[in-house]
PyMOL Python script that loads the backbone (N, CA, C, O; Angstrom):
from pymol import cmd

cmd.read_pdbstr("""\
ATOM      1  N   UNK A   1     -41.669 134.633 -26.150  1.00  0.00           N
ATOM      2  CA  UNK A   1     -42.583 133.575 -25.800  1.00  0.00           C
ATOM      3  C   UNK A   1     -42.603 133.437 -24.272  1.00  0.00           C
ATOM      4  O   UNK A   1     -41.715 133.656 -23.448  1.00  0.00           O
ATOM      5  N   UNK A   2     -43.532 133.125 -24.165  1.00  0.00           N
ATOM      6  CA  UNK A   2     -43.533 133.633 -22.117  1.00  0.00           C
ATOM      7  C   UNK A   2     -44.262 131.784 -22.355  1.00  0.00           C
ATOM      8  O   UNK A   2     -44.834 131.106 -23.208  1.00  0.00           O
ATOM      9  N   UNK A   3     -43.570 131.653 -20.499  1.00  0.00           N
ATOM     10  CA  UNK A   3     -43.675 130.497 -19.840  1.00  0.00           C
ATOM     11  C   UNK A   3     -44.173 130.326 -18.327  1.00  0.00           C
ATOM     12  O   UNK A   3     -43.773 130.818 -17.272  1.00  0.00           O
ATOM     13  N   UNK A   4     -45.129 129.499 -18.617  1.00  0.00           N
ATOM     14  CA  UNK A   4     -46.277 129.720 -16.969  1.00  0.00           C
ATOM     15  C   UNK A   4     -45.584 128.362 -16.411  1.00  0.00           C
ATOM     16  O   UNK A   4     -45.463 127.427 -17.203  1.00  0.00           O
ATOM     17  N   UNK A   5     -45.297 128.273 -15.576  1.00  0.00           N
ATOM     18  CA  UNK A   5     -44.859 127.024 -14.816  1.00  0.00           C
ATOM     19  C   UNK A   5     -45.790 127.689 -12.842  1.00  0.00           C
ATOM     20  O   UNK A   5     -46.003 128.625 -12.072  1.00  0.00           O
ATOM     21  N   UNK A   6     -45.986 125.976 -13.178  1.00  0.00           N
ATOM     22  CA  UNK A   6     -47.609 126.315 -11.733  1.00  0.00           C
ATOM     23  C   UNK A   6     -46.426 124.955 -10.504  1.00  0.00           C
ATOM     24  O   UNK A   6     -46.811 123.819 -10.227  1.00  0.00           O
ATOM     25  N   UNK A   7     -45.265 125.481 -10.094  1.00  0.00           N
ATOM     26  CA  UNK A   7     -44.408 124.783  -9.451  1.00  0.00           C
ATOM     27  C   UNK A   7     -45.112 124.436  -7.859  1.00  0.00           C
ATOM     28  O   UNK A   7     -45.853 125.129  -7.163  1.00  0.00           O
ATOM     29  N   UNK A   8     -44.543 123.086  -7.635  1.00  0.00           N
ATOM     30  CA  UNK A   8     -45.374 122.945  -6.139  1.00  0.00           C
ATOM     31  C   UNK A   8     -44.589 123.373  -5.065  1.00  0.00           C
ATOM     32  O   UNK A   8     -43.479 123.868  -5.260  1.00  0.00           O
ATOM     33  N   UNK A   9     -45.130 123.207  -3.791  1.00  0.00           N
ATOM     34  CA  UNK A   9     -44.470 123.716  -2.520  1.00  0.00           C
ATOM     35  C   UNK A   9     -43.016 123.455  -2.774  1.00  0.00           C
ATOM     36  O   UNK A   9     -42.177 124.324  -3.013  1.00  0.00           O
ATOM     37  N   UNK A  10     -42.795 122.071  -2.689  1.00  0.00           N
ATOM     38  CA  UNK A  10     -41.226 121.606  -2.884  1.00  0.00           C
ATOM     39  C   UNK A  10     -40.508 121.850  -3.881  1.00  0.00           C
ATOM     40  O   UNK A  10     -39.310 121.580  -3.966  1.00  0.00           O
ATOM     41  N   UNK A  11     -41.416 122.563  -5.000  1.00  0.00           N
ATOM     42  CA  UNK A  11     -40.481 122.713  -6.026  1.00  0.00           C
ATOM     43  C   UNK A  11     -39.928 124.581  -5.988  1.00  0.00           C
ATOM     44  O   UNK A  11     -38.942 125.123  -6.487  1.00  0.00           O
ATOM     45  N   UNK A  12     -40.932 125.069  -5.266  1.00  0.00           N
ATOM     46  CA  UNK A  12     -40.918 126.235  -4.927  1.00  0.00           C
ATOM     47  C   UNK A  12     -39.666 126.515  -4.250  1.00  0.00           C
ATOM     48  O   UNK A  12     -38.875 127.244  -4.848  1.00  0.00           O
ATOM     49  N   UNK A  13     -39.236 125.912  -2.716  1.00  0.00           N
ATOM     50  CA  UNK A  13     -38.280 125.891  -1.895  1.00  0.00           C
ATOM     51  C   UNK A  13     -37.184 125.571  -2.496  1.00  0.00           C
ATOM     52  O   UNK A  13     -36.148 126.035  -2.018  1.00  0.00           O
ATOM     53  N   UNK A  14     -37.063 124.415  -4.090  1.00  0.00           N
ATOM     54  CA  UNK A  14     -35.852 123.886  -4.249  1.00  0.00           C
ATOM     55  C   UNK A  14     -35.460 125.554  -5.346  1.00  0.00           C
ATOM     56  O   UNK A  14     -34.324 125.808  -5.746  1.00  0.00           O
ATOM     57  N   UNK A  15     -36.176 126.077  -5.509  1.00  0.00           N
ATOM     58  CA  UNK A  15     -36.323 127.040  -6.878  1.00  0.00           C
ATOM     59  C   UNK A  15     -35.468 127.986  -5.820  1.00  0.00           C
ATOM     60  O   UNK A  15     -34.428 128.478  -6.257  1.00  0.00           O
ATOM     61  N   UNK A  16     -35.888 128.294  -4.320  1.00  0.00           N
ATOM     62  CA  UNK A  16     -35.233 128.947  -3.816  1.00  0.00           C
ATOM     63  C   UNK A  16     -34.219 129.109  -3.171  1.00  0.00           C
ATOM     64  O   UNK A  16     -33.794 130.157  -2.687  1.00  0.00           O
ATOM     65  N   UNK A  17     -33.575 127.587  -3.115  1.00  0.00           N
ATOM     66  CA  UNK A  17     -32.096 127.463  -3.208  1.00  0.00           C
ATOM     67  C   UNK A  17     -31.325 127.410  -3.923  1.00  0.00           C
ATOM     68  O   UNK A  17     -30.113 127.508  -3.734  1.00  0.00           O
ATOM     69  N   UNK A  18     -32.090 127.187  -5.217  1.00  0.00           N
ATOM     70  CA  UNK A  18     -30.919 127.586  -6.095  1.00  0.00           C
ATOM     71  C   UNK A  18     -30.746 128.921  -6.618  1.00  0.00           C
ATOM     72  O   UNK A  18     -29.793 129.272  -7.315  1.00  0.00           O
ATOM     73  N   UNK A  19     -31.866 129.767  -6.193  1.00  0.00           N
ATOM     74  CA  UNK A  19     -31.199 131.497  -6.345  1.00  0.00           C
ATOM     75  C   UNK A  19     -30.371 131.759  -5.148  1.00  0.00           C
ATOM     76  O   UNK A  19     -29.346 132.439  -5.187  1.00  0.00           O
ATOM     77  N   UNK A  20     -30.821 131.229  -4.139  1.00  0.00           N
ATOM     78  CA  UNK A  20     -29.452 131.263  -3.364  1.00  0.00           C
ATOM     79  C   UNK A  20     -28.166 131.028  -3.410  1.00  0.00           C
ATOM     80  O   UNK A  20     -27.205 131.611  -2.908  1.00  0.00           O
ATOM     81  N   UNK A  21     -28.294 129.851  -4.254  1.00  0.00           N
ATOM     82  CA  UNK A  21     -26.916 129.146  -5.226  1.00  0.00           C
ATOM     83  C   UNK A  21     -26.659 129.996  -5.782  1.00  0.00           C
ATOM     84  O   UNK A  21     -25.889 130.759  -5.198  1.00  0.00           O
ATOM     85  N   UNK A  22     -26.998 130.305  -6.848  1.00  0.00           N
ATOM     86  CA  UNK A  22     -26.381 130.764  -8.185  1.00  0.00           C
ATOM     87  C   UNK A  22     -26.711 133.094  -7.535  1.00  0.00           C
ATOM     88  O   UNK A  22     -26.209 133.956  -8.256  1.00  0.00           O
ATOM     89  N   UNK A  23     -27.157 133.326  -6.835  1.00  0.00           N
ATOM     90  CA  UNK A  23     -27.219 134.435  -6.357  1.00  0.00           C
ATOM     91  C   UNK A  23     -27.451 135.292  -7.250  1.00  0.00           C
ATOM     92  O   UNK A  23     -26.751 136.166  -7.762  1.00  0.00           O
ATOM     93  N   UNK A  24     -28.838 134.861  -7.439  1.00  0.00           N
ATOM     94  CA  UNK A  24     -29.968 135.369  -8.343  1.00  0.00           C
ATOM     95  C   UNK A  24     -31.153 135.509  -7.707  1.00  0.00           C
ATOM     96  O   UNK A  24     -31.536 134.581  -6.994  1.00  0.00           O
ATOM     97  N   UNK A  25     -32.003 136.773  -7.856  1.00  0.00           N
ATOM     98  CA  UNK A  25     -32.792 137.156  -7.179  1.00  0.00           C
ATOM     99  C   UNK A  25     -34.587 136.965  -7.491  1.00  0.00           C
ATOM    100  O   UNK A  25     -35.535 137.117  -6.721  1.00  0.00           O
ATOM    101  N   UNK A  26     -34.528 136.419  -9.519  1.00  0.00           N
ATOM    102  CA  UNK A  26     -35.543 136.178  -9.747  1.00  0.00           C
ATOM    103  C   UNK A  26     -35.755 134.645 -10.156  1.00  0.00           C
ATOM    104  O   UNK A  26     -34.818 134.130 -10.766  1.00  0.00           O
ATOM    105  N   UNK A  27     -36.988 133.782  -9.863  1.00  0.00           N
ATOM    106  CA  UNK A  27     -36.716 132.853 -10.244  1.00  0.00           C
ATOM    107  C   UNK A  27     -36.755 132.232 -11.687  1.00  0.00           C
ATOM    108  O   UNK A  27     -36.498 131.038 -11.839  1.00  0.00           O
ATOM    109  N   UNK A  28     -36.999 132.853 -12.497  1.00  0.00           N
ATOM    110  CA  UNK A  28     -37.356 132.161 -13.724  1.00  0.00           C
ATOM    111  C   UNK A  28     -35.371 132.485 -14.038  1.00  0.00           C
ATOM    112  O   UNK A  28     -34.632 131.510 -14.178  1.00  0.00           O
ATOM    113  N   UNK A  29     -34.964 133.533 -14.081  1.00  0.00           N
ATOM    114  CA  UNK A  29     -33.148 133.934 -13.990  1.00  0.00           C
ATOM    115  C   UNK A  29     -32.515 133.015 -13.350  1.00  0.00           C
ATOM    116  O   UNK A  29     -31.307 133.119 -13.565  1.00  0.00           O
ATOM    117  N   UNK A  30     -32.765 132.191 -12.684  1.00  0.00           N
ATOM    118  CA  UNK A  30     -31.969 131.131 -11.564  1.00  0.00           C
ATOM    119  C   UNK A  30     -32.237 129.873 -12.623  1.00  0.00           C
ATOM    120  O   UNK A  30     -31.198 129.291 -12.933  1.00  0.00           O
ATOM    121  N   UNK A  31     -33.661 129.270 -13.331  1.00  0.00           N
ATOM    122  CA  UNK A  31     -33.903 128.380 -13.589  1.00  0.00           C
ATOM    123  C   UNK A  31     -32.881 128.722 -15.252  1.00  0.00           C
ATOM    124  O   UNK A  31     -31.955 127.977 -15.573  1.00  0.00           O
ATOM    125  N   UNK A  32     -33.144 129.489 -15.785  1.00  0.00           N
ATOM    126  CA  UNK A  32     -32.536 129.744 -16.797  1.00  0.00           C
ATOM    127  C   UNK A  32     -30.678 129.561 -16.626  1.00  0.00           C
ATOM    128  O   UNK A  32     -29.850 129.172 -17.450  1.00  0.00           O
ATOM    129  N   UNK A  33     -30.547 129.943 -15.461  1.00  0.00           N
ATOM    130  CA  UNK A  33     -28.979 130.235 -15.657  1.00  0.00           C
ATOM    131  C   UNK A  33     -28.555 128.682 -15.089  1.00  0.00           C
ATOM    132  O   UNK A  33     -27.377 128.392 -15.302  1.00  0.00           O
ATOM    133  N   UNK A  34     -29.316 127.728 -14.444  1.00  0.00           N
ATOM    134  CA  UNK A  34     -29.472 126.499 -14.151  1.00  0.00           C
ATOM    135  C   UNK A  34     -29.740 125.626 -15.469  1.00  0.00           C
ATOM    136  O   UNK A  34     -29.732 124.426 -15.193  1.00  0.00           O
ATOM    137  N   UNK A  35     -29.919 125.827 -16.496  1.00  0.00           N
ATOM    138  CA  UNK A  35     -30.296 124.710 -17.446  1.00  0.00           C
ATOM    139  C   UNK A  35     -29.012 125.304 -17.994  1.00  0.00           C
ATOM    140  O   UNK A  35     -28.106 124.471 -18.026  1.00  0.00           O
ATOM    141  N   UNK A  36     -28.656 126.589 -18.462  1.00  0.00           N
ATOM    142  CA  UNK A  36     -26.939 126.573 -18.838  1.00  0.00           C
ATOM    143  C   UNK A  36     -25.697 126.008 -18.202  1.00  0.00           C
ATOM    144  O   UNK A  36     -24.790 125.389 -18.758  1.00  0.00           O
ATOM    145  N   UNK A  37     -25.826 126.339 -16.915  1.00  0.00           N
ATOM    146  CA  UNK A  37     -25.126 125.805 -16.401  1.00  0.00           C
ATOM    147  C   UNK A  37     -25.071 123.811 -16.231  1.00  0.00           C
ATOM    148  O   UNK A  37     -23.940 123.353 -16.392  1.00  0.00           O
ATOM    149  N   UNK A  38     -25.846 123.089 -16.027  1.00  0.00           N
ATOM    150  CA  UNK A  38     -26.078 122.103 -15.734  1.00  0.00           C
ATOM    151  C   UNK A  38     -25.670 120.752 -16.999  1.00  0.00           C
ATOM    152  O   UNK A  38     -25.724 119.530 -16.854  1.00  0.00           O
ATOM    153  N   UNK A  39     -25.344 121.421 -17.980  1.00  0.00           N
ATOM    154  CA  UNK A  39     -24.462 120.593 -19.033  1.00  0.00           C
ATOM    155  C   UNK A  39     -22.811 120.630 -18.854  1.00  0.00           C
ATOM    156  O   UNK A  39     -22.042 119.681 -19.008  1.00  0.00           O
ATOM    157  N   UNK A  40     -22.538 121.773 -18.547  1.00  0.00           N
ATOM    158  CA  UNK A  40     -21.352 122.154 -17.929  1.00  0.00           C
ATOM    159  C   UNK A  40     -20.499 121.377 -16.489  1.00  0.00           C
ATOM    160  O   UNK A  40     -19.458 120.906 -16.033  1.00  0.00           O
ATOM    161  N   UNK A  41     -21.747 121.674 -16.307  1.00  0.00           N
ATOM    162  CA  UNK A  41     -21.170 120.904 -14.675  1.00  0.00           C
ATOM    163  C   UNK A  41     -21.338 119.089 -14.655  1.00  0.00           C
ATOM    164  O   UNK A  41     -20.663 118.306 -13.987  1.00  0.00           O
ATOM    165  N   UNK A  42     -22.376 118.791 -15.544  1.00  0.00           N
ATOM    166  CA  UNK A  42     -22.504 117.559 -15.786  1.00  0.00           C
ATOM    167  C   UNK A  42     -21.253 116.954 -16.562  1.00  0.00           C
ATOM    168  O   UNK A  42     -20.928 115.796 -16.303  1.00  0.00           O
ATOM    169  N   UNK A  43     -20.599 117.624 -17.423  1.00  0.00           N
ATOM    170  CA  UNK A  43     -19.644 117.789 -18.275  1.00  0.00           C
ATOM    171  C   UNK A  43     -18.315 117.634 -17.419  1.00  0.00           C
ATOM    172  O   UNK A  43     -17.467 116.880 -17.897  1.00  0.00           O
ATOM    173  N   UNK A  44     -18.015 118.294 -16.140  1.00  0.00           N
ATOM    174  CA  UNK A  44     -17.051 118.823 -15.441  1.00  0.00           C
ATOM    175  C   UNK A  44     -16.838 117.629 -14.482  1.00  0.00           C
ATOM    176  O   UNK A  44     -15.791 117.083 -14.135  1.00  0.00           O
ATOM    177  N   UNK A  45     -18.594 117.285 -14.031  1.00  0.00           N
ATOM    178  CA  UNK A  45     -18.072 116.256 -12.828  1.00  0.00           C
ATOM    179  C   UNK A  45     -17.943 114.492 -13.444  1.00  0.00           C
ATOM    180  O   UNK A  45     -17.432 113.533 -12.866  1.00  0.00           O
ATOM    181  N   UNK A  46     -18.459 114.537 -14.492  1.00  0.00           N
ATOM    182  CA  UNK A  46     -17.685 113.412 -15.650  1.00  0.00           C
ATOM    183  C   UNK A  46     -16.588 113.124 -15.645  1.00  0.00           C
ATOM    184  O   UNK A  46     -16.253 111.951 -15.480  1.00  0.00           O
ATOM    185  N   UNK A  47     -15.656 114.162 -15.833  1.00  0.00           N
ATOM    186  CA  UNK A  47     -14.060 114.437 -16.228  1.00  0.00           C
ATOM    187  C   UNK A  47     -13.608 114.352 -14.641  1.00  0.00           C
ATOM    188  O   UNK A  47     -12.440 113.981 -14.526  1.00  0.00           O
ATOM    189  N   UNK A  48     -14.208 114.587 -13.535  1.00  0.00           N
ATOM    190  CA  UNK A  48     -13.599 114.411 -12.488  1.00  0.00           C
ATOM    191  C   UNK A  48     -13.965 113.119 -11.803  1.00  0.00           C
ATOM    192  O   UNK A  48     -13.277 112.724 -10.861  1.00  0.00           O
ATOM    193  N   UNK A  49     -14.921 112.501 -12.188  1.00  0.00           N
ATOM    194  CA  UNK A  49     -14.753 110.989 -11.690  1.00  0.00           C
ATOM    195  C   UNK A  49     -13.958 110.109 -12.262  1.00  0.00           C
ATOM    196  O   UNK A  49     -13.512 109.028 -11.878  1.00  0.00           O
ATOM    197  N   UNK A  50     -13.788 110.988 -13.665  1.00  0.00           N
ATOM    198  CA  UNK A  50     -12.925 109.718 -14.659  1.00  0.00           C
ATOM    199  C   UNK A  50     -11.597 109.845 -13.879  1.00  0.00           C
ATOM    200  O   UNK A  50     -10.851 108.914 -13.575  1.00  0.00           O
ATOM    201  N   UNK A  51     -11.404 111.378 -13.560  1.00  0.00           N
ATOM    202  CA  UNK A  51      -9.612 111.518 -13.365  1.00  0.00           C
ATOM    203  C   UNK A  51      -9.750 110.534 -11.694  1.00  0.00           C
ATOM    204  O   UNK A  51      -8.806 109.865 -11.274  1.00  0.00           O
ATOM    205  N   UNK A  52     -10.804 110.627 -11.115  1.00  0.00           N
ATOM    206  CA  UNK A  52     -10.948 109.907  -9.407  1.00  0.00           C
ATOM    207  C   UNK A  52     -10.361 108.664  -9.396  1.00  0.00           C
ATOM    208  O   UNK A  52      -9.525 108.274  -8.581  1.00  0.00           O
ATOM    209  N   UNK A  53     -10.920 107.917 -10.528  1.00  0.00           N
ATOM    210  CA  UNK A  53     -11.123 106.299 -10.820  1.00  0.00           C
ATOM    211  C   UNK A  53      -9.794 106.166 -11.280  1.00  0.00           C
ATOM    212  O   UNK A  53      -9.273 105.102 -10.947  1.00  0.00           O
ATOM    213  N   UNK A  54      -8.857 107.190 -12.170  1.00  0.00           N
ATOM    214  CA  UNK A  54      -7.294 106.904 -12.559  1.00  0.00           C
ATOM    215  C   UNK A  54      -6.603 107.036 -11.511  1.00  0.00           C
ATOM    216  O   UNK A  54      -5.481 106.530 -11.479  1.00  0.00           O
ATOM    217  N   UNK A  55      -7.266 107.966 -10.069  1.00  0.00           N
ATOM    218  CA  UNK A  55      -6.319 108.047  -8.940  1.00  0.00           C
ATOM    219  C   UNK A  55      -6.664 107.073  -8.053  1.00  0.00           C
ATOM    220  O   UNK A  55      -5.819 106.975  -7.164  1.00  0.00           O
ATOM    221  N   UNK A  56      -7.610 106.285  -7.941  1.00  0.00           N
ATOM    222  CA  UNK A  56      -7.966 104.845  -7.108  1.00  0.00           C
ATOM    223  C   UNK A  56      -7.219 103.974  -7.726  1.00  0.00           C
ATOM    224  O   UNK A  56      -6.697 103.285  -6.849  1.00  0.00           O
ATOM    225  N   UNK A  57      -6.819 103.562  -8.960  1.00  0.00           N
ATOM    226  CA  UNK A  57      -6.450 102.860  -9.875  1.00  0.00           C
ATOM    227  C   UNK A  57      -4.526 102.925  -9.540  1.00  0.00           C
ATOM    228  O   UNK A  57      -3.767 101.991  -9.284  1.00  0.00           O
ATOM    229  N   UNK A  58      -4.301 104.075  -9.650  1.00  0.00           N
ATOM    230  CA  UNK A  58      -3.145 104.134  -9.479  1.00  0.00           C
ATOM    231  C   UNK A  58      -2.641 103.569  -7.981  1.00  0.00           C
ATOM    232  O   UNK A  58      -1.781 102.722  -7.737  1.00  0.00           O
ATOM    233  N   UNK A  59      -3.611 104.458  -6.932  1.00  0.00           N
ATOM    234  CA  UNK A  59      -3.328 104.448  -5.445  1.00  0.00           C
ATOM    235  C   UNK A  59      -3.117 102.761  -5.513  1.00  0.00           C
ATOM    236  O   UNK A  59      -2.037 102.314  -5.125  1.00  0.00           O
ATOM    237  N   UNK A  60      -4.293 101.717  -6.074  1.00  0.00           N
ATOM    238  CA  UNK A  60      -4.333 100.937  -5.748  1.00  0.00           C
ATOM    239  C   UNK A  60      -2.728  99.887  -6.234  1.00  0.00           C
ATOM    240  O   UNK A  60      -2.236  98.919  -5.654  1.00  0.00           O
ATOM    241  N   UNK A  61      -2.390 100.442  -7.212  1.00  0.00           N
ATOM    242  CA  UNK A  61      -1.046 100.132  -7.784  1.00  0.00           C
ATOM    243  C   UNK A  61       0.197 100.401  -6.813  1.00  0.00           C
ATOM    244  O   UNK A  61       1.202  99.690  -6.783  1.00  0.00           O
ATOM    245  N   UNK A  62      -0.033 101.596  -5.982  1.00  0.00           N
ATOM    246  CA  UNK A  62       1.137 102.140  -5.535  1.00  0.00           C
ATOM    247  C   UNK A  62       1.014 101.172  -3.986  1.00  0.00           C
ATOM    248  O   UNK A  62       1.807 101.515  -3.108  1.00  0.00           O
ATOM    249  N   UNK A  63       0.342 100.355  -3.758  1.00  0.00           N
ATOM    250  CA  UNK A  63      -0.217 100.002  -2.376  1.00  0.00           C
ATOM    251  C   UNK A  63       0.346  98.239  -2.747  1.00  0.00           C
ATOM    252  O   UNK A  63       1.028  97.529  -2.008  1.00  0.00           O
ATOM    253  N   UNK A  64      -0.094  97.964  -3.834  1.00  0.00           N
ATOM    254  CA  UNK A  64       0.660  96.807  -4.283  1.00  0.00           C
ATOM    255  C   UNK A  64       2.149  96.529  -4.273  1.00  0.00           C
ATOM    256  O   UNK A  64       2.876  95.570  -4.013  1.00  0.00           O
ATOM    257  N   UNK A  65       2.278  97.712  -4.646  1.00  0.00           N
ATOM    258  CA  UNK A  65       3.904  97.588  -5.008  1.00  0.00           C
ATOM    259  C   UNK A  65       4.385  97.961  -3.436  1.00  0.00           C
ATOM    260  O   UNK A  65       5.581  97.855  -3.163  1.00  0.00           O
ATOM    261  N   UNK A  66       3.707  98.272  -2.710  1.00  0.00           N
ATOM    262  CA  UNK A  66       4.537  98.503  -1.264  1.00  0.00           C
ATOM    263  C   UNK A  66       4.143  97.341  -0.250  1.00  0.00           C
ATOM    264  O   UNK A  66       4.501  97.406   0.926  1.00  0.00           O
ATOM    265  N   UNK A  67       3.291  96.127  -0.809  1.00  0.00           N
ATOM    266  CA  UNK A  67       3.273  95.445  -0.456  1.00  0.00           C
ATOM    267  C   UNK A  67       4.199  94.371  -0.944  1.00  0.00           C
ATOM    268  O   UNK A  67       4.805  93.719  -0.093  1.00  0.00           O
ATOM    269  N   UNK A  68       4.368  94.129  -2.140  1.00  0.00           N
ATOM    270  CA  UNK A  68       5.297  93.314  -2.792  1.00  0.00           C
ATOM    271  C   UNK A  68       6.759  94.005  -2.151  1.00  0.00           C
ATOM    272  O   UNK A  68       7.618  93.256  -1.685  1.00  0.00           O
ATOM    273  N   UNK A  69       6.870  94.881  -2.166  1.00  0.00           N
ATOM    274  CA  UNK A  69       8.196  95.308  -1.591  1.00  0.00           C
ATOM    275  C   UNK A  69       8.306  94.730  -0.450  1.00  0.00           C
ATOM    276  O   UNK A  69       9.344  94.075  -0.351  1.00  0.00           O
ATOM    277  N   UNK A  70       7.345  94.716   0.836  1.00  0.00           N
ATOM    278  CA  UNK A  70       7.343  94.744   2.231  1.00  0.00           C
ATOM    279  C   UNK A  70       7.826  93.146   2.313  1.00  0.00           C
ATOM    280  O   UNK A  70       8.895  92.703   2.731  1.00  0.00           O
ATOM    281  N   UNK A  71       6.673  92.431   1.770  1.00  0.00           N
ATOM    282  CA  UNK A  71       6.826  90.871   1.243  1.00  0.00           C
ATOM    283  C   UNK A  71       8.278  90.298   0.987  1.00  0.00           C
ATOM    284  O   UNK A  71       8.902  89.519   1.707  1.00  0.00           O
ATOM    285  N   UNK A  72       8.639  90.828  -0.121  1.00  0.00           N
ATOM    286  CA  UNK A  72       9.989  90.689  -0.675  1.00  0.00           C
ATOM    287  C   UNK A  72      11.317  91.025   0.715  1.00  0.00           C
ATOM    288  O   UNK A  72      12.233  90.232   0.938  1.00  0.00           O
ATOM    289  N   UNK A  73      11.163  92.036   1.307  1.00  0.00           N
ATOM    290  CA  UNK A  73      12.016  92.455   1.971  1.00  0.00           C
ATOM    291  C   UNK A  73      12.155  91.428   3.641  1.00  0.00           C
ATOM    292  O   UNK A  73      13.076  91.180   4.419  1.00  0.00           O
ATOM    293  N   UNK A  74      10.949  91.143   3.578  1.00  0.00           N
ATOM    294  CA  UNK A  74      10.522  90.126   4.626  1.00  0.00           C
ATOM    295  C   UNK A  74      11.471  88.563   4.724  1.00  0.00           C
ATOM    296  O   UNK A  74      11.910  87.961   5.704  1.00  0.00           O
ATOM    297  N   UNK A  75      11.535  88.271   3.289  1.00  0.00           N
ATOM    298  CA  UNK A  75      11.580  87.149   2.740  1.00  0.00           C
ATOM    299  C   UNK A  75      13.340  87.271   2.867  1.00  0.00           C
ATOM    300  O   UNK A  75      14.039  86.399   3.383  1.00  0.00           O
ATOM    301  N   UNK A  76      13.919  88.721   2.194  1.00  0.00           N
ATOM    302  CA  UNK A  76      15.193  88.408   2.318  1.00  0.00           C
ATOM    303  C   UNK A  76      15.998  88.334   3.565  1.00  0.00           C
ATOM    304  O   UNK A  76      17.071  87.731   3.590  1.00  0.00           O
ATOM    305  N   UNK A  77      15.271  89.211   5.064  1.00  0.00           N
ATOM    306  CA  UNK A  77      15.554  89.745   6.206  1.00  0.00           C
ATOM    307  C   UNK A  77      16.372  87.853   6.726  1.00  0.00           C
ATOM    308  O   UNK A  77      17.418  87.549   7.299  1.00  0.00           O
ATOM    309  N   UNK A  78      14.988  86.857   6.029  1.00  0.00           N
ATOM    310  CA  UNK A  78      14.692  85.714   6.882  1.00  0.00           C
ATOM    311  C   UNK A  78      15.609  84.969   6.314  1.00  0.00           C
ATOM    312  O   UNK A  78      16.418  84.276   6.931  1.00  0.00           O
ATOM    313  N   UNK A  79      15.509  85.099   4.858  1.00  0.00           N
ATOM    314  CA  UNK A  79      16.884  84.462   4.425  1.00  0.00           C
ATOM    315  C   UNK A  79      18.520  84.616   4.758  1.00  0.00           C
ATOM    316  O   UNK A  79      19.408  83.778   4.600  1.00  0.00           O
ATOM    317  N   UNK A  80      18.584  85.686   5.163  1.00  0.00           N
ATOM    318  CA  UNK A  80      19.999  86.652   6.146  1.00  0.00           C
ATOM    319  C   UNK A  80      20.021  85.803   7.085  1.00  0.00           C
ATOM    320  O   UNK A  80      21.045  85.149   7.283  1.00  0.00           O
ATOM    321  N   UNK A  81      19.077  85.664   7.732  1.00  0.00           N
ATOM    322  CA  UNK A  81      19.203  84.749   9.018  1.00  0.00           C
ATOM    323  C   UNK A  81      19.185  83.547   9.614  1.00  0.00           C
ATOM    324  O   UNK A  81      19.144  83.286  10.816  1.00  0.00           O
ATOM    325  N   UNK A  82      19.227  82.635   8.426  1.00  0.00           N
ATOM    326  CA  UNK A  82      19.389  81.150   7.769  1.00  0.00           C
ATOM    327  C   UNK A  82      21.051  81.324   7.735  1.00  0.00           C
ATOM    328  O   UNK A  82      21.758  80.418   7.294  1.00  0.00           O
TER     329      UNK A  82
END
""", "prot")
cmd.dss("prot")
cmd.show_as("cartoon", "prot")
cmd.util.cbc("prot")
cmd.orient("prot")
């Protein structure tokens, strides 16, 4: 089954960065290997914002606790010196 696509200027140029991307030389091969790919990667950068948001999450934990420490340690320095 053959497919006519009548793409505009800009869609033309974006068609030709992504054979540059994917380093493919024809374009309908670029658009094709782009709709496979693009569940994948949608898939991939999902799983890497989720793991981002567990490392903000944590960072933000580990920043607490070095504040409560700092706090705490503050508190006893002053009490030493009473």
């Amino acid at each position: 089954m053959a497919i006519t696509l009548r793409p505009s200027d800009k869609q033309l140029e974006q068609i030709e960065v992504l054979k540059k991307t994917l380093n493919i030389n024809t374009s309908s091969k670029a658009l094709f290997s782009a709709t496979l790919l693009y569940p994948i990667l949608k898939k991939e950068l999902s799983e890497a914002n989720i793991k981002i948001e567990s490392i903000e999450r944590e960072l933000d934990h580990l920043k607490r606790s070095i504040n409560y420490y700092e706090s705490s340690r503050a508190q006893m320095l002053e009490l030493a010196r009473t």
